[in-house]
MIMI-514325 format. One record per residue: residue in three letters; x, y, z of N, C-alpha, C, O in turn; residue number from 1. Coordinates in Angstrom, 1 decimal, decimal comma. Atoms other than C-alpha are relative to their C-alpha. Last residue first. Layout:
BEGIN
- ALA/X/Y/Z/X/Y/Z/X/Y/Z/X/Y/Z/NUM
...
//
This chain:
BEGIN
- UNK/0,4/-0,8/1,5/-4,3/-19,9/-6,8/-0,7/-1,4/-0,9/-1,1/-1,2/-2,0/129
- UNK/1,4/0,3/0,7/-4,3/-20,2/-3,0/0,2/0,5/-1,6/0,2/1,7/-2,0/128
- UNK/0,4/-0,4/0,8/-0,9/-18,5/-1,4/-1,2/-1,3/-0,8/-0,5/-2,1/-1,4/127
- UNK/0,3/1,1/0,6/-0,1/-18,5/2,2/-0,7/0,3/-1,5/-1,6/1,1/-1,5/126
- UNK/0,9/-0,1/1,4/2,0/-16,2/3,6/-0,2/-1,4/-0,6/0,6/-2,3/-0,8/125
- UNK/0,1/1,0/1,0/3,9/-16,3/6,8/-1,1/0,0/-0,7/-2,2/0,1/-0,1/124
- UNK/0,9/0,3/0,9/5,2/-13,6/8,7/0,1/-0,7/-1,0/0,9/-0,7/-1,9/123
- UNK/-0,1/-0,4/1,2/7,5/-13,5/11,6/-1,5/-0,8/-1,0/-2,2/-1,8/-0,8/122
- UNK/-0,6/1,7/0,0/6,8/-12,9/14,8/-0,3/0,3/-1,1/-1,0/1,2/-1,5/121
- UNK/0,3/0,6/1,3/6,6/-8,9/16,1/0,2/-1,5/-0,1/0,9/-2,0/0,8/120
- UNK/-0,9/1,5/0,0/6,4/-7,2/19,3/-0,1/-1,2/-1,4/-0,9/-2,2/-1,4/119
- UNK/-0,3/0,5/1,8/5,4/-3,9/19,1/0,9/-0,6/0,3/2,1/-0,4/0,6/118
- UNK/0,5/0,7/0,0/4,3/-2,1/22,8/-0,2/-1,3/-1,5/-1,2/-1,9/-1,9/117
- UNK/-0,5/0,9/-2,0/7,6/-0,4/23,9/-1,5/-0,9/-0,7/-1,1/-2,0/-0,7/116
- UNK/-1,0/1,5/0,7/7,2/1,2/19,7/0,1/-1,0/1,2/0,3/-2,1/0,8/115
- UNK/-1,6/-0,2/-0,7/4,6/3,9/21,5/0,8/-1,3/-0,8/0,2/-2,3/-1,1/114
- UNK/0,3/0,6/-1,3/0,3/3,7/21,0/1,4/-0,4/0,6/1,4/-1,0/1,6/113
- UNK/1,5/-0,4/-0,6/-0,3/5,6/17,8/0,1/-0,2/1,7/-0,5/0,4/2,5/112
- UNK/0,9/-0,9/-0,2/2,9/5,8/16,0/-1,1/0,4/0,7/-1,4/1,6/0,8/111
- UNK/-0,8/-0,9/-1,3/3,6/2,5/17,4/0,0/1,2/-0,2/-0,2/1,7/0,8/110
- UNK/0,5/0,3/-1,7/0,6/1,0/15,9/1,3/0,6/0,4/1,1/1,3/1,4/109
- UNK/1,0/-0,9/0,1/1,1/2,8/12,1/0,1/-0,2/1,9/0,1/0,8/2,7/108
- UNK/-0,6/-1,2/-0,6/4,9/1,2/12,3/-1,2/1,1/0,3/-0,9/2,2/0,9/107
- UNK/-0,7/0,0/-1,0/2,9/-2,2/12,6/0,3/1,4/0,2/-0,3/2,0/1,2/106
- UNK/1,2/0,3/-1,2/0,5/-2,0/10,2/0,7/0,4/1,0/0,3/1,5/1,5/105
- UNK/0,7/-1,0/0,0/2,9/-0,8/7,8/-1,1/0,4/0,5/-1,8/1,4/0,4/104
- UNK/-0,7/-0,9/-0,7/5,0/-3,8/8,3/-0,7/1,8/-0,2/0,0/2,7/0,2/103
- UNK/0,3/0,6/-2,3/2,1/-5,9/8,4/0,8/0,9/0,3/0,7/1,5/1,4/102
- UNK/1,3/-0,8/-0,6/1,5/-4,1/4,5/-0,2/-0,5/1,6/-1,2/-0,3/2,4/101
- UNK/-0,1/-1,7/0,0/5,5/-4,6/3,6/-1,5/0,9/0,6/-1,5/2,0/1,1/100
- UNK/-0,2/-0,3/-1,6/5,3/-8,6/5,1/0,1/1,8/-0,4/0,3/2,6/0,5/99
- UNK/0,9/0,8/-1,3/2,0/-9,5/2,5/1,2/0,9/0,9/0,8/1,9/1,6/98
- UNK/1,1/-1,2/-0,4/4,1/-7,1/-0,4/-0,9/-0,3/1,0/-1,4/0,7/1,5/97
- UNK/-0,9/-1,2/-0,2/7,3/-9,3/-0,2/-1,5/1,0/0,2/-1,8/1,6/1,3/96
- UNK/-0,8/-0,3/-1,8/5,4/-12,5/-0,1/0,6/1,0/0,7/0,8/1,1/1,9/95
- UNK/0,9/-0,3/-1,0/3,4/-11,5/-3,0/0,5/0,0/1,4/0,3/0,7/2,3/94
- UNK/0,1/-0,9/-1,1/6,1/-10,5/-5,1/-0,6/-0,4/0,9/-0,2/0,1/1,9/93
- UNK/-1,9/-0,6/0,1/7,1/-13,2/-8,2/-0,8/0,8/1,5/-1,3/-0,1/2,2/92
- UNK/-0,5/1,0/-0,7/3,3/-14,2/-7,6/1,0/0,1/0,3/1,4/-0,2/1,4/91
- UNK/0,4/-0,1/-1,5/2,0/-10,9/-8,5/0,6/-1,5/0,7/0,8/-1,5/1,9/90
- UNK/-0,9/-0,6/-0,6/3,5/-11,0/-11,9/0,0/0,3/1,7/0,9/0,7/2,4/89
- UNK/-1,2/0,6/0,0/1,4/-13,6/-12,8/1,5/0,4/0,4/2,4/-0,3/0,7/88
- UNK/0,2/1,5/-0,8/-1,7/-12,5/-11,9/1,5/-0,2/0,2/2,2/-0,1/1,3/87
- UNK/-0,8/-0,5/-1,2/-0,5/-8,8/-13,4/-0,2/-1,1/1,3/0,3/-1,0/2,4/86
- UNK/-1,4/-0,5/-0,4/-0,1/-10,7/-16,7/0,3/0,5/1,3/1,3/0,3/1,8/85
- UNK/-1,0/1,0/-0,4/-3,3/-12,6/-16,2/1,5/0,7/-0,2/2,3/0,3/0,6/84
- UNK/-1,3/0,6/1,4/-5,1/-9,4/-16,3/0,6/-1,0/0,5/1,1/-0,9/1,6/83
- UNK/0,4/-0,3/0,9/-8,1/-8,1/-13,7/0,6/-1,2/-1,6/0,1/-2,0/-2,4/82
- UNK/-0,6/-1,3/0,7/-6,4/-9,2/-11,0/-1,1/-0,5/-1,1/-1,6/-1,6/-1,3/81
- UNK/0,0/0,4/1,7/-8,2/-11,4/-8,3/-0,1/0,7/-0,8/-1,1/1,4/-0,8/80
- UNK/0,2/-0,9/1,1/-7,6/-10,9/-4,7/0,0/-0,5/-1,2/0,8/-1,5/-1,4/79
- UNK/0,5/0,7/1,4/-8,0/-12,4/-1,4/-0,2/1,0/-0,7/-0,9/1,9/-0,4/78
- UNK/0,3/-0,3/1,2/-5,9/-11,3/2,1/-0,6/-0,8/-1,2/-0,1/-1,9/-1,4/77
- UNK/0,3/0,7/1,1/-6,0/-12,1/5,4/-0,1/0,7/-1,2/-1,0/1,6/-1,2/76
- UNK/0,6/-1,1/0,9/-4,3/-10,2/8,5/0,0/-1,7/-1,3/0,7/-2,7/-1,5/75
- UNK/0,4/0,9/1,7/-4,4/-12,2/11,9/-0,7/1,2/-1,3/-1,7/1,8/-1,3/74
- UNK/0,6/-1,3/0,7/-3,3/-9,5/15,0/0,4/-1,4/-0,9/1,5/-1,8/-1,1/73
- UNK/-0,7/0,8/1,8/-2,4/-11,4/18,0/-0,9/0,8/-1,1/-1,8/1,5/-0,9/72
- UNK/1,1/0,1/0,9/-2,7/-8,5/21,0/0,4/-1,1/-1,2/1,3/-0,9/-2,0/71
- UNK/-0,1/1,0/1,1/-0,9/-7,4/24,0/-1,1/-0,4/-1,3/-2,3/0,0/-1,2/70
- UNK/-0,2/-0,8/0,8/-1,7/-5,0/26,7/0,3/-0,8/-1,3/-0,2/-0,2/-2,2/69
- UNK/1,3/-1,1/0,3/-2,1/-7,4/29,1/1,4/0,6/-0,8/2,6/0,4/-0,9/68
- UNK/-0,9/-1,7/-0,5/-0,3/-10,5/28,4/-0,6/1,1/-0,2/-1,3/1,4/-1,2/67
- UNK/1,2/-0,9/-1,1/-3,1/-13,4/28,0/0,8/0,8/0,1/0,2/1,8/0,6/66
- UNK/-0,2/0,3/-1,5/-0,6/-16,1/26,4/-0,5/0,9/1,2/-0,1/0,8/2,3/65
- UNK/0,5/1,0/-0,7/-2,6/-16,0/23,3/0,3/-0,2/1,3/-0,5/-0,5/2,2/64
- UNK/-1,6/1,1/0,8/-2,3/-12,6/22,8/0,1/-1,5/0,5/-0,1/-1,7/1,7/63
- UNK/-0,4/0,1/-1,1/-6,2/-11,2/23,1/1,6/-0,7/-0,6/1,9/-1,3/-1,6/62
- UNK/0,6/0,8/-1,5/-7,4/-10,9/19,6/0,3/0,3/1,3/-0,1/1,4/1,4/61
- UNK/-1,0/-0,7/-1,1/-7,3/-8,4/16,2/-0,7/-1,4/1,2/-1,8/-1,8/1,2/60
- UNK/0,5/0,6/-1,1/-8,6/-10,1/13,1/0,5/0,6/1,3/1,7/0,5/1,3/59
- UNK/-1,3/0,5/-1,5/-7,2/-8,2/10,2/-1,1/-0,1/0,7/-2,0/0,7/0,6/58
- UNK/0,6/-0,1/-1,2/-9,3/-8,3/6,9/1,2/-0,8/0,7/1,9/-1,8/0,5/57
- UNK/-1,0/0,1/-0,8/-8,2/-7,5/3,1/-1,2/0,0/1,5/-2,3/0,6/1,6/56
- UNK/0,7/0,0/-1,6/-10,8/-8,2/0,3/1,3/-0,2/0,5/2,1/-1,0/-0,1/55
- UNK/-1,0/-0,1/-1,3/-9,6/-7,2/-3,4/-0,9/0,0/1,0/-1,9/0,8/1,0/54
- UNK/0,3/-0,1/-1,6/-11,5/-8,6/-6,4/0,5/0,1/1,1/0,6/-1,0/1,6/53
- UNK/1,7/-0,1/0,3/-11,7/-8,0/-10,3/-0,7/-0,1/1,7/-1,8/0,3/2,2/52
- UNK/0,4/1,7/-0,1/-8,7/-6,3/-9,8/-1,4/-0,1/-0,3/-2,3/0,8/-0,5/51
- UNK/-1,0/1,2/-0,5/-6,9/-3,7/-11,8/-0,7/-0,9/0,7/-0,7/-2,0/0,1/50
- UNK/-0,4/0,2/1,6/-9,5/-1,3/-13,1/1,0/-0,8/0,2/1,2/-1,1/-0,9/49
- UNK/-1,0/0,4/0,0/-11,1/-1,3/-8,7/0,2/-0,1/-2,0/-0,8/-0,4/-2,6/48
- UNK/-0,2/-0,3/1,1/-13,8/0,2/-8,2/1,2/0,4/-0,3/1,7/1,5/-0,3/47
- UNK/1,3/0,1/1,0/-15,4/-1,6/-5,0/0,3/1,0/-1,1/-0,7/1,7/-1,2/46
- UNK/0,0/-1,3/0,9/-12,6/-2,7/-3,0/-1,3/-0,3/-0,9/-1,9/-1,3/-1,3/45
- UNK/1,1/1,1/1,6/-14,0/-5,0/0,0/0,8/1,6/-0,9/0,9/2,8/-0,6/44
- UNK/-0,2/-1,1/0,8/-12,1/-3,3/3,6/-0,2/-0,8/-1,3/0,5/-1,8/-1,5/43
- UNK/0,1/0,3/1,4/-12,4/-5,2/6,9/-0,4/0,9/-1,0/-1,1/1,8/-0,7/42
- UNK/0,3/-0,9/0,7/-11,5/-4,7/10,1/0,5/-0,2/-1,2/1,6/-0,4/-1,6/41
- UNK/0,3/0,3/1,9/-12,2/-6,6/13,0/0,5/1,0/-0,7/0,5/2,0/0,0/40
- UNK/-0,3/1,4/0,3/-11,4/-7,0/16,8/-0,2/0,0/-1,6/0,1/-1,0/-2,3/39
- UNK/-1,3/-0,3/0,5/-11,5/-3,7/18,5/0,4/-1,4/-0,9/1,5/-1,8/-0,8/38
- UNK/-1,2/-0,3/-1,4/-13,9/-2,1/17,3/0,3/-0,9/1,5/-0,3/-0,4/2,5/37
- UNK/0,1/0,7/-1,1/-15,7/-4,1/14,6/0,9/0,4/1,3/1,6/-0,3/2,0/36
- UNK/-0,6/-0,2/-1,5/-15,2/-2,0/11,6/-0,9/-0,7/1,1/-2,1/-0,5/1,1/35
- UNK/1,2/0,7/-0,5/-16,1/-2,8/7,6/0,8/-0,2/1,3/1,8/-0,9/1,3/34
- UNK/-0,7/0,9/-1,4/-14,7/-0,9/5,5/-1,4/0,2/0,7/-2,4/0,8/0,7/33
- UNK/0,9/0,1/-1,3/-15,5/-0,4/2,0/0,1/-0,3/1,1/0,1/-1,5/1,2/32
- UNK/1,1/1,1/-0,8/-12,8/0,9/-0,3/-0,8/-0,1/1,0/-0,9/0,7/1,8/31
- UNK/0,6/-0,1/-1,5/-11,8/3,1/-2,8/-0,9/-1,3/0,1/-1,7/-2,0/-0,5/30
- UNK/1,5/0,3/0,1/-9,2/2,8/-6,0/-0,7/0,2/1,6/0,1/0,3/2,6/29
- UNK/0,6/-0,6/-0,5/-6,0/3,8/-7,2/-1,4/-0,3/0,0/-2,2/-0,1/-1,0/28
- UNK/1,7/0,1/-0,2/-3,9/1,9/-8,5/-0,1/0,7/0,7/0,9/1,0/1,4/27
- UNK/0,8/0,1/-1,1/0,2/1,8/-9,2/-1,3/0,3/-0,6/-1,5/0,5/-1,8/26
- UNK/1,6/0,4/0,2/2,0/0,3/-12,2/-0,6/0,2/1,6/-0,8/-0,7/2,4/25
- UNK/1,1/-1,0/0,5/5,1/2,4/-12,8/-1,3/-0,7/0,2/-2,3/-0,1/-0,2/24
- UNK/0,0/-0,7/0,9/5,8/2,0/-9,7/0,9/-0,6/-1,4/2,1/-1,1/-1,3/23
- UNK/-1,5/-0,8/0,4/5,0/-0,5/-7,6/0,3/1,0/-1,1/-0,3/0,6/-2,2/22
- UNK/-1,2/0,3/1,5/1,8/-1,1/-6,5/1,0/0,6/0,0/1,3/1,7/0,4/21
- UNK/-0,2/1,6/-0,2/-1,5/0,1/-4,2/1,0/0,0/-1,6/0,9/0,6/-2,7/20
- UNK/-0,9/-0,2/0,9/-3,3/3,5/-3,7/1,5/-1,3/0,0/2,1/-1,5/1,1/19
- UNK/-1,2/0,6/0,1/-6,0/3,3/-1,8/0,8/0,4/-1,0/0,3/1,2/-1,8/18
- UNK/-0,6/0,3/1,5/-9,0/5,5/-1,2/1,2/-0,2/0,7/1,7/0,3/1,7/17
- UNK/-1,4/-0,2/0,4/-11,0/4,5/1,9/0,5/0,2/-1,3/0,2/-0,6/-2,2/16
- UNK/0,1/-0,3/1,3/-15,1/4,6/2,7/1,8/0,4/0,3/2,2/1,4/1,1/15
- UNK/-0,4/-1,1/0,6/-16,9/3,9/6,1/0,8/-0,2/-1,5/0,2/-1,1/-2,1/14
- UNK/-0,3/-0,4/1,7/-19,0/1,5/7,8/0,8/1,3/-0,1/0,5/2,3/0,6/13
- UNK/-0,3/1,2/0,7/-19,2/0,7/11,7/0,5/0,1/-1,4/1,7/-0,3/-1,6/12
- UNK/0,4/1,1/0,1/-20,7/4,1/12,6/0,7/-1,4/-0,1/-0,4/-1,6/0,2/11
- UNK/1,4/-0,2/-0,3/-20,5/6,4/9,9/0,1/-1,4/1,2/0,1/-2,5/0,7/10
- UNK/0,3/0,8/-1,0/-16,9/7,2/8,6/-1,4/0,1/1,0/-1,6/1,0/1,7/9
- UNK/1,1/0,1/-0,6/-15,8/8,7/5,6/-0,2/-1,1/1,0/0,1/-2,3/0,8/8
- UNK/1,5/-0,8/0,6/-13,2/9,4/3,3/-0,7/0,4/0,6/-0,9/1,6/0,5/7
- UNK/1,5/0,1/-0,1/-10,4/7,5/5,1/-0,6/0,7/-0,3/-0,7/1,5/0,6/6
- UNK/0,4/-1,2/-0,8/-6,8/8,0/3,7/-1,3/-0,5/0,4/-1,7/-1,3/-0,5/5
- UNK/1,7/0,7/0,2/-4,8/5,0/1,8/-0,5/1,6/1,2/0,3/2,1/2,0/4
- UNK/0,6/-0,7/-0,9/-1,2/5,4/0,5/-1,4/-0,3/0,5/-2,1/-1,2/-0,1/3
- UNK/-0,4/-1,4/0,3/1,4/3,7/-1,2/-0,1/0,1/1,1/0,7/-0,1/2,0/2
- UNK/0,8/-1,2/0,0/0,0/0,0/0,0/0,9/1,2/0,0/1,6/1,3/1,0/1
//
């Protein structure tokens, strides 16, 4: 992810533009989120000219071994490009772009809430095609 800003916010629902890719081929498109404070959040693109379907959702939990302040944080992704070329170029990358958007999860949470609470394990990607 570039960039992404919130639009709008009602509630549970609101409205994101993204911006997604390497240059020269980035996107630009807005998404639907879908908030569950503190445990969900989910984002459907809905006008997208590159895919035919991006859903991202992080799970937020308790850390399994109960540490306060703590948290396991499950991010999922599914998408389906538009073009089999950028299918296929997306496989060369995707592991690289899966740990660049946890790592951009992350530096967002110590921005917000101090780096003393950011404890990382490493990420593993599963790919479905």
């Amino acid at each position: 992810c570039r960039a992404s800003k919130v639009i709008s916010q009602s509630g549970s629902t609101g409205k994101a533009e993204l911006v997604v890719g390497f240059p020269p081929v980035l996107e630009r498109y807005t998404s639907c989120l879908t908030l569950k404070e503190p445990t969900l959040v989910k984002a459907v693109s809905s006008d997208s000219r590159l895919f035919k379907s991006l859903e991202s959702t992080w799970h937020i939990s308790a850390a399994p071994d109960g540490a306060k302040n703590h948290a396991h944080i499950h991010f999922e992704i599914s998408f389906e490009f538009v073009s089999s070329f950028h299918s296929n170029l997306s496989r060369l990358f995707f592991d690289e772009v899966a740990k660049q958007m946890v790592s951009a999860f992350e530096k967002r949470l110590a921005r917000v809430y101090g780096p003393s609470l950011i404890r990382t394990s490493p990420v593993s990607t599963t790919t479905e095609l």
